[in-house]
N, CA, C and O atoms as a Tinker XYZ file with bonds, in Angstrom:
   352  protein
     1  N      1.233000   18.559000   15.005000    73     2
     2  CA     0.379000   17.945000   14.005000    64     1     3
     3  C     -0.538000   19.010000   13.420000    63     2     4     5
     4  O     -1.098000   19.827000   14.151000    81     3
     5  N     -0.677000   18.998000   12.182000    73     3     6
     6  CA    -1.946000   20.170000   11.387000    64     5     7
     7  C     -3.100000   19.934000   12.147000    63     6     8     9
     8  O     -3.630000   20.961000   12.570000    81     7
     9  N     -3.596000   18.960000   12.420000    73     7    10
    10  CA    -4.866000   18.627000   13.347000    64     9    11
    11  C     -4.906000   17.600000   14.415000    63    10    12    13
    12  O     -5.248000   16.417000   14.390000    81    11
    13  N     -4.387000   18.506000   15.532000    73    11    14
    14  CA    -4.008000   17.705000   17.074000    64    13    15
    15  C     -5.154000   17.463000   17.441000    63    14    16    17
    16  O     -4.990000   17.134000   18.616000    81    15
    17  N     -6.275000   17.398000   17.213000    73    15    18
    18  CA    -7.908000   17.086000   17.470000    64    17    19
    19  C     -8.145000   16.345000   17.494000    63    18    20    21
    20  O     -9.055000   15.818000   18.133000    81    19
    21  N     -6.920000   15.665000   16.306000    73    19    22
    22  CA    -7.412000   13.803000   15.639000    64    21    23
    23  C     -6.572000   13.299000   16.831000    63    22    24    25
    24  O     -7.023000   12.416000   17.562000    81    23
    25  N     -5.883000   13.609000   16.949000    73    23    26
    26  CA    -4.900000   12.774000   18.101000    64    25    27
    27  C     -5.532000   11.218000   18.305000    63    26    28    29
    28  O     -5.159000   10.203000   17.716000    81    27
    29  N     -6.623000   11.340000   19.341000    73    27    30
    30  CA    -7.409000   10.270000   20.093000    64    29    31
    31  C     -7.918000    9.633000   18.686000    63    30    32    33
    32  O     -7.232000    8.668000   18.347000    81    31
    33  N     -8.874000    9.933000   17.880000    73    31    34
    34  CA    -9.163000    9.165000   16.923000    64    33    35
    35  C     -8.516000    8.249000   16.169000    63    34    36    37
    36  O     -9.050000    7.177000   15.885000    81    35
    37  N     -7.068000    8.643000   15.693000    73    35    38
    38  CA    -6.300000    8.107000   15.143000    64    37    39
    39  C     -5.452000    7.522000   16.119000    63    38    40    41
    40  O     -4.330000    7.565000   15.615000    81    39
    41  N     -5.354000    6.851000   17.559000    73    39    42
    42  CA    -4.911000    6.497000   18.390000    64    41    43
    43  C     -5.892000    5.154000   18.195000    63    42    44    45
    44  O     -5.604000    4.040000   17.758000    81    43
    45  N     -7.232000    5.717000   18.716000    73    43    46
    46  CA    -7.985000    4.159000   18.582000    64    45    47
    47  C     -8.448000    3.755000   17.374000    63    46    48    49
    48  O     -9.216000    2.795000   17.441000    81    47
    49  N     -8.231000    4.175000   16.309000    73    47    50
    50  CA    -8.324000    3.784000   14.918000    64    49    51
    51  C     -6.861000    2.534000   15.025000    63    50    52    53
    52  O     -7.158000    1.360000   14.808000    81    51
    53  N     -5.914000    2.746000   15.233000    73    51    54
    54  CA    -4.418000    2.104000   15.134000    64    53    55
    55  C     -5.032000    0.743000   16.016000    63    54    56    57
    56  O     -5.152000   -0.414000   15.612000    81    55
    57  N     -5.463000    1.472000   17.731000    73    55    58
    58  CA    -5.430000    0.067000   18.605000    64    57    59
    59  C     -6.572000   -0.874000   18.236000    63    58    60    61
    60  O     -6.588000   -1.950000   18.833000    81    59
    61  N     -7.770000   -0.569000   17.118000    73    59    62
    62  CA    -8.911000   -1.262000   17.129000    64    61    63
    63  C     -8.474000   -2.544000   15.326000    63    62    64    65
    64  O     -8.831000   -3.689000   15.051000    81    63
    65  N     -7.635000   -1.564000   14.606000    73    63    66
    66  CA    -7.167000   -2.145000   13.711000    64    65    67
    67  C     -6.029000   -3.283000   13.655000    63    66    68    69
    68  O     -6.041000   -4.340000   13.024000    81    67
    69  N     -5.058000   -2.757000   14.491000    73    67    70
    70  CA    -3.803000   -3.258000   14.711000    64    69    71
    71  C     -3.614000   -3.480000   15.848000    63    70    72    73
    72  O     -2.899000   -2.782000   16.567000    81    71
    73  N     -4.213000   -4.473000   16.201000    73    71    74
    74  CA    -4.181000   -4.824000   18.047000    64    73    75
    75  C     -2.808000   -5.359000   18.314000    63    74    76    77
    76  O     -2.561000   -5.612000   19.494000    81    75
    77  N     -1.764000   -5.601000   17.324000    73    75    78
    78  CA    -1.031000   -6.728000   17.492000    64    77    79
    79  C      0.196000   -5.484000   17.425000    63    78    80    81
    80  O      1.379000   -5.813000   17.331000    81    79
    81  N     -0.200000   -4.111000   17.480000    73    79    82
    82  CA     1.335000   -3.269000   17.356000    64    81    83
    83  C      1.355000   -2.746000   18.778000    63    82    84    85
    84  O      0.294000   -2.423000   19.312000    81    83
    85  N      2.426000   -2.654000   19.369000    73    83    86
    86  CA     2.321000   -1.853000   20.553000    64    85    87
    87  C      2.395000   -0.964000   20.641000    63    86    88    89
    88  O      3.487000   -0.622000   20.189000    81    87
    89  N      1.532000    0.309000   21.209000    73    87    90
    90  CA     1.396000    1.268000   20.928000    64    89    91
    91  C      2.465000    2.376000   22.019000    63    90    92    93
    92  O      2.376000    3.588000   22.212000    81    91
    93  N      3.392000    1.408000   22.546000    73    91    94
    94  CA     4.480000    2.380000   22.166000    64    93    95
    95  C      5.620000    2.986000   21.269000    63    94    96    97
    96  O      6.500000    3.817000   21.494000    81    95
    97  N      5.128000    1.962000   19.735000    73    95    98
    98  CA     5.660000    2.181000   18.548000    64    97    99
    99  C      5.117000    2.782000   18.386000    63    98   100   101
   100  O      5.476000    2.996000   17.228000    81    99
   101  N      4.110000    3.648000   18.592000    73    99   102
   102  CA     3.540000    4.717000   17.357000    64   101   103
   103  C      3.800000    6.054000   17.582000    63   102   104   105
   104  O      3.725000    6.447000   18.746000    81   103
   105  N      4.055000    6.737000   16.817000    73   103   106
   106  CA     4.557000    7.955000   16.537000    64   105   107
   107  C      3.534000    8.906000   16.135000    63   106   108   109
   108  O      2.629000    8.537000   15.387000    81   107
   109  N      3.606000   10.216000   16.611000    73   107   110
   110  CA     2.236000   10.859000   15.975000    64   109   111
   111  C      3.406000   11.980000   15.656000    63   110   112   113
   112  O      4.334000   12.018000   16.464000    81   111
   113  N      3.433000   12.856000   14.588000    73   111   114
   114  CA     3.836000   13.947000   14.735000    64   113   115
   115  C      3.561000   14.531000   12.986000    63   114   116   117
   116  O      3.235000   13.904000   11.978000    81   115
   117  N      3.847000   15.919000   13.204000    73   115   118
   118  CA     3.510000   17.026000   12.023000    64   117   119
   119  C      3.986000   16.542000   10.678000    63   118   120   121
   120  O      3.496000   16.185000    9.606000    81   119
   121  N      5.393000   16.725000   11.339000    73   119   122
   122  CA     6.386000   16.493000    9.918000    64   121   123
   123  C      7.172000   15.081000   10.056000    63   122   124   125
   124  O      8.184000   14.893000   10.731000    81   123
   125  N      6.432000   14.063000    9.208000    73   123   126
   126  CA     6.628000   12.752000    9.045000    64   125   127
   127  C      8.440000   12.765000    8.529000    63   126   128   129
   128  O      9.157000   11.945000    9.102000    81   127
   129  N      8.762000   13.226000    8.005000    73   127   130
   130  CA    10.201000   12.964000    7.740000    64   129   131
   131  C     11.309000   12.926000    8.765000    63   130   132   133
   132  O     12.406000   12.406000    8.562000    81   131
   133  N     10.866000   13.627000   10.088000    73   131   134
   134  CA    11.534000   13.161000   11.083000    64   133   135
   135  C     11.982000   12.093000   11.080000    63   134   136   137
   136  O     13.189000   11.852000   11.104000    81   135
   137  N     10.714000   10.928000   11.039000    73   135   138
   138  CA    10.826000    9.652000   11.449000    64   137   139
   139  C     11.628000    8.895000   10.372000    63   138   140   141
   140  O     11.177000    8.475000    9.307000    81   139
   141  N     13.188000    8.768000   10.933000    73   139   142
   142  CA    13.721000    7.237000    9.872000    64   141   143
   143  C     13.019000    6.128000    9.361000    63   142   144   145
   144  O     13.398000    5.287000   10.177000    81   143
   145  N     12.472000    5.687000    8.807000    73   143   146
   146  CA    11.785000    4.407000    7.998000    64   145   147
   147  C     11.797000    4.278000    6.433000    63   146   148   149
   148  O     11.669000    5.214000    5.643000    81   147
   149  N     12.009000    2.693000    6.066000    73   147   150
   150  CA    12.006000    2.679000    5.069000    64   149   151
   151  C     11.384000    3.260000    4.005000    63   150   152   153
   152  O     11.743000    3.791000    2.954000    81   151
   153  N      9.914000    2.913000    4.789000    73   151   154
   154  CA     8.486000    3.050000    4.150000    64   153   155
   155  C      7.555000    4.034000    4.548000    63   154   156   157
   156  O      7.502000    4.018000    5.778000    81   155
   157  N      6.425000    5.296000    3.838000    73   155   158
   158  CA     5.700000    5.716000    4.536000    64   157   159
   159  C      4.337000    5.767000    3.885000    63   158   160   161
   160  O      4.467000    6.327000    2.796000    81   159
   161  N      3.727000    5.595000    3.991000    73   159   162
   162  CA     2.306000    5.563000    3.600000    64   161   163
   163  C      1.435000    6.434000    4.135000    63   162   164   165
   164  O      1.003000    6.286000    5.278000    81   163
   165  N      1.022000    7.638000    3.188000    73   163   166
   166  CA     0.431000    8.599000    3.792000    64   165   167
   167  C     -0.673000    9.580000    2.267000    63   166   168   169
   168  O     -0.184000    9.872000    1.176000    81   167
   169  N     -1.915000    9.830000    2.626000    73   167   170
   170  CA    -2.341000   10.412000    2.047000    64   169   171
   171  C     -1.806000   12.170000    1.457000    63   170   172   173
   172  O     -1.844000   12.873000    0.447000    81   171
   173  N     -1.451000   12.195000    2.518000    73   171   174
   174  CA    -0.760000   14.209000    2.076000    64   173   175
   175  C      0.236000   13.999000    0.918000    63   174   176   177
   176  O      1.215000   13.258000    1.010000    81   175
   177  N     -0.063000   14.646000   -0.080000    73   175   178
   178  CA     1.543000   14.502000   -1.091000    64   177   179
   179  C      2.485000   15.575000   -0.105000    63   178   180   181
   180  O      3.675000   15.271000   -0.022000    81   179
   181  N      2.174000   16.416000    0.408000    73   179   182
   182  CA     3.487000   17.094000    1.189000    64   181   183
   183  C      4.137000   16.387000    2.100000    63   182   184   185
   184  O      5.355000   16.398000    2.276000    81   183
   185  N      3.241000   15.690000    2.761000    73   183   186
   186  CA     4.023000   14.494000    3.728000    64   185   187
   187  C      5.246000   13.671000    2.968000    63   186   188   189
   188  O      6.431000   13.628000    3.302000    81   187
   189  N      4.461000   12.901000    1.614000    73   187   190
   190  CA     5.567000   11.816000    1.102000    64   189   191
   191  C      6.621000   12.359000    0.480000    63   190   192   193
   192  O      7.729000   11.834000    0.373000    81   191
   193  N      6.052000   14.163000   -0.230000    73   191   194
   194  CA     7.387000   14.746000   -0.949000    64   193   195
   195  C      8.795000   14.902000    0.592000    63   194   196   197
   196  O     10.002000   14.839000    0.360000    81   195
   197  N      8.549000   14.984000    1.188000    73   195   198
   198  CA     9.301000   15.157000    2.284000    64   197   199
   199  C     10.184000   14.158000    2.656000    63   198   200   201
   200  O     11.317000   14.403000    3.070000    81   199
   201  N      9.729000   13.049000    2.534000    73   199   202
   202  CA    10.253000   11.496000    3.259000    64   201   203
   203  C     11.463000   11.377000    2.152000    63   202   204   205
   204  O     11.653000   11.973000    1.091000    81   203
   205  N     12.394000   10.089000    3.028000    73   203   206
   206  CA    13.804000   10.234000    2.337000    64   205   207
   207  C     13.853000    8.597000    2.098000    63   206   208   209
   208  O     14.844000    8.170000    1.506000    81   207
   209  N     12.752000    7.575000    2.561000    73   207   210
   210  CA    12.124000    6.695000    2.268000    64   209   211
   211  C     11.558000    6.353000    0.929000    63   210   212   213
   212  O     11.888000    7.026000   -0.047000    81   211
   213  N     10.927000    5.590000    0.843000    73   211   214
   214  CA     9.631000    5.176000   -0.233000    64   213   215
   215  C      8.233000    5.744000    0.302000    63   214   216   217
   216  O      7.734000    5.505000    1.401000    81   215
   217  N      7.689000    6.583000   -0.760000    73   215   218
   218  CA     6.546000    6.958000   -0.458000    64   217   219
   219  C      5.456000    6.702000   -1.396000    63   218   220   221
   220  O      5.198000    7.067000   -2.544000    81   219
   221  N      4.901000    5.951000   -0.519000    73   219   222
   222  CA     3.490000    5.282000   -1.002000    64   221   223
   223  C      2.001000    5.949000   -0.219000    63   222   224   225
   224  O      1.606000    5.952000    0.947000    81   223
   225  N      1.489000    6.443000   -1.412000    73   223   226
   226  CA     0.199000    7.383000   -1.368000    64   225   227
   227  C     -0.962000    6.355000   -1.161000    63   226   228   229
   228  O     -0.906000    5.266000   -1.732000    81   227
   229  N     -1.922000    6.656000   -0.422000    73   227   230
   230  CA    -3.145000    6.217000    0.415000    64   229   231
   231  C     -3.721000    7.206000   -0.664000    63   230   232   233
   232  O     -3.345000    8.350000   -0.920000    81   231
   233  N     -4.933000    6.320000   -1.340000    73   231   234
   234  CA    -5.869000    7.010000   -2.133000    64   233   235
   235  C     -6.798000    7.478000   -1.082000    63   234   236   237
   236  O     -6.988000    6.869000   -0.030000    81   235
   237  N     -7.561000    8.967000   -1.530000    73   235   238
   238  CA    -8.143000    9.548000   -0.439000    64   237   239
   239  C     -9.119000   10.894000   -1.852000    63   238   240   241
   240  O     -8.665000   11.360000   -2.897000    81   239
   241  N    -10.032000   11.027000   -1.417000    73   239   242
   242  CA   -10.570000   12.358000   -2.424000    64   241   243
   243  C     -9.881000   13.192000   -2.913000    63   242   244   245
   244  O     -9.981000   13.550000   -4.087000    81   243
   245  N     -8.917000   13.721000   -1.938000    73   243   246
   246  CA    -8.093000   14.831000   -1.898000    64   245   247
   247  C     -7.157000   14.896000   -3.113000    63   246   248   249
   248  O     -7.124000   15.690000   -4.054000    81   247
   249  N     -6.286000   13.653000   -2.764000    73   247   250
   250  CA    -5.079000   13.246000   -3.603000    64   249   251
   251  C     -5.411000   12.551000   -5.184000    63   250   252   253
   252  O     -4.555000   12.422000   -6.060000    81   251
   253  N     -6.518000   12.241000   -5.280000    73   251   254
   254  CA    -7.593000   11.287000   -6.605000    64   253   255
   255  C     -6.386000   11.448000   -7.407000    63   254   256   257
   256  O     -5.636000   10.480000   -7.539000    81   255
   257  N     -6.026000   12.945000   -8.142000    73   255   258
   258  CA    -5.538000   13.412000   -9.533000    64   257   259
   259  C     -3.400000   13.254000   -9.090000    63   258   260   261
   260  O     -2.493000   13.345000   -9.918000    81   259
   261  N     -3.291000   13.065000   -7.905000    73   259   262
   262  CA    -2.224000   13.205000   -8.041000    64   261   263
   263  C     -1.392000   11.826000   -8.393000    63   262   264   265
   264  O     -1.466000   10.723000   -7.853000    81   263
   265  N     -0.729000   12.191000   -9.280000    73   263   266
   266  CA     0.774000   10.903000   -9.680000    64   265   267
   267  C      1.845000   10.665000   -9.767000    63   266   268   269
   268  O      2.487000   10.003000  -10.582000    81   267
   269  N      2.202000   11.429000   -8.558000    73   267   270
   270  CA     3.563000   11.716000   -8.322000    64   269   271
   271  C      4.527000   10.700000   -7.579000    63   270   272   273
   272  O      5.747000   10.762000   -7.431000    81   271
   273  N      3.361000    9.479000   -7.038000    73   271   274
   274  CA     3.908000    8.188000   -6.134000    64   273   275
   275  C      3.138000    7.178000   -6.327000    63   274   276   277
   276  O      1.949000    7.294000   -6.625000    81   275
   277  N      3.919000    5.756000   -6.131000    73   275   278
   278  CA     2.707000    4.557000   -6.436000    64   277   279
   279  C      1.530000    4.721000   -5.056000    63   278   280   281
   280  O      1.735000    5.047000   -3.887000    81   279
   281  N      0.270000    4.346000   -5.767000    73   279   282
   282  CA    -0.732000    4.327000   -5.184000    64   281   283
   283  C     -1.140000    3.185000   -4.826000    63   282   284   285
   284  O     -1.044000    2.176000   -5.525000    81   283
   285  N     -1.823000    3.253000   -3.271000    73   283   286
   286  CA    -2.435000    2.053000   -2.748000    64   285   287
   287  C     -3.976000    2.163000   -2.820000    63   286   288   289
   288  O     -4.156000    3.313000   -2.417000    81   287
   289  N     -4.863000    1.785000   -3.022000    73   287   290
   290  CA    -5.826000    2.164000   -2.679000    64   289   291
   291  C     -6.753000    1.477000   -1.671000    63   290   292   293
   292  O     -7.926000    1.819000   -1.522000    81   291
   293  N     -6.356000    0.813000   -1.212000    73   291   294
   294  CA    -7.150000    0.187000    0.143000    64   293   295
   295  C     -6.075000   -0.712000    1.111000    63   294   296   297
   296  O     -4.977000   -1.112000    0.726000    81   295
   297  N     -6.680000   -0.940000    2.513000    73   295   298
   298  CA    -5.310000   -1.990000    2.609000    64   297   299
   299  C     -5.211000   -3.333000    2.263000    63   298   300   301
   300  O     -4.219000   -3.946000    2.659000    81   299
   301  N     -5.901000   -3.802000    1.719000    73   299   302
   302  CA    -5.600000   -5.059000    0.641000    64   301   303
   303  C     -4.641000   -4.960000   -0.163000    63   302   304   305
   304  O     -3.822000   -5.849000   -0.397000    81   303
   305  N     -4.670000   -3.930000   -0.617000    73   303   306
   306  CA    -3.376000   -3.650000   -1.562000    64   305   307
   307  C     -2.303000   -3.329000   -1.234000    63   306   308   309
   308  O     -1.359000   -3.303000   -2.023000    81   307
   309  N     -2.195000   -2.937000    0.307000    73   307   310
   310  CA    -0.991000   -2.103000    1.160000    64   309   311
   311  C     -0.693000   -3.591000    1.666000    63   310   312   313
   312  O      0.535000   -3.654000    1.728000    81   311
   313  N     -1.224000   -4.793000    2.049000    73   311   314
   314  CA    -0.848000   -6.115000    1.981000    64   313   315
   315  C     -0.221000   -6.915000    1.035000    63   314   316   317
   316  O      0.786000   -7.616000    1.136000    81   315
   317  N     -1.086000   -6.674000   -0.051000    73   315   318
   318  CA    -0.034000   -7.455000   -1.683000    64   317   319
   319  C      1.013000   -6.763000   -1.730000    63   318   320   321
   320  O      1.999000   -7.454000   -1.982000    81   319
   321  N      1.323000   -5.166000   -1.529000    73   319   322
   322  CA     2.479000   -4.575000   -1.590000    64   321   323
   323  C      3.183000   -5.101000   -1.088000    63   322   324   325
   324  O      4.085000   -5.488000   -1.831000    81   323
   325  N      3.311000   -5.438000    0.169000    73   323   326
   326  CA     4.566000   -5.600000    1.241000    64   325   327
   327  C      4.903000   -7.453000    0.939000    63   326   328   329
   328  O      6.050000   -7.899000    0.961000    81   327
   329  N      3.666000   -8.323000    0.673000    73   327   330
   330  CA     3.556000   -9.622000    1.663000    64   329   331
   331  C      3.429000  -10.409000    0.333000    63   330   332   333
   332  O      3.527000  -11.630000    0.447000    81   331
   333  N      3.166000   -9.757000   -1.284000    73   331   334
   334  CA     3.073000  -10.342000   -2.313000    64   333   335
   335  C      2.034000  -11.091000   -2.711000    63   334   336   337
   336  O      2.012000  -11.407000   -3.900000    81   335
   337  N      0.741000  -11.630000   -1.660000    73   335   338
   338  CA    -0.174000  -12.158000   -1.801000    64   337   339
   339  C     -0.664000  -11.756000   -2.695000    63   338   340   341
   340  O     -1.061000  -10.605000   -2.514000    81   339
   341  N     -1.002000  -12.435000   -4.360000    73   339   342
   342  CA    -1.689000  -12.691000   -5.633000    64   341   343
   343  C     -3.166000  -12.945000   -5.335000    63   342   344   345
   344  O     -3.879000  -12.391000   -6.172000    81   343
   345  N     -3.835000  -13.605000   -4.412000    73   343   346
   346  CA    -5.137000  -13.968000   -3.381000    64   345   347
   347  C     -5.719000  -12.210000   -3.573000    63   346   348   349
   348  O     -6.702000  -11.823000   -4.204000    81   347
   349  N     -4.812000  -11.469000   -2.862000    73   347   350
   350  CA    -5.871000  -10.793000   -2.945000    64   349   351
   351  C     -6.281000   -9.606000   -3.943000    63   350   352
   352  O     -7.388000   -9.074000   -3.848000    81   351
């Protein structure tokens, strides 16, 4: 990972958010394209240029100017994406 530091943070960020995933689904690693999945949602544009998936960009400071993938910008919207809810 570029920053194995976060490890733990982004471990209990997942279990405090998503209590309902088991966290022996989760995957941590450098280069996200390893991982087969449809879908990836990730702030790095080097991450999503990589994926062989759909890549959907997490608005973040960093990425503001880039438009190279549809953008989510919160997870309300990473919900209407997937689940179609008009509500929110």
């Amino acid at each position: 990972m570029d920053v194995p530091t976060s490890f733990h943070e982004k471990y209990e960020w997942l279990r405090m958010h998503f209590p309902f995933l088991d966290p022996q689904n989760f995957v941590f690693c450098g280069r996200k394209n390893i991982v087969k999945a449809d879908y990836l949602i990730d702030d790095n544009p080097r991450q999503l240029e990589r994926f062989t998936g759909k890549s959907l960009m997490y608005t973040a400071a960093h990425n503001i100017h880039n438009e190279d993938f549809d953008r989510l910008n919160n997870w309300k919207e990473v919900e209407k994406y997937f689940l179609g809810n008009e509500e929110i």
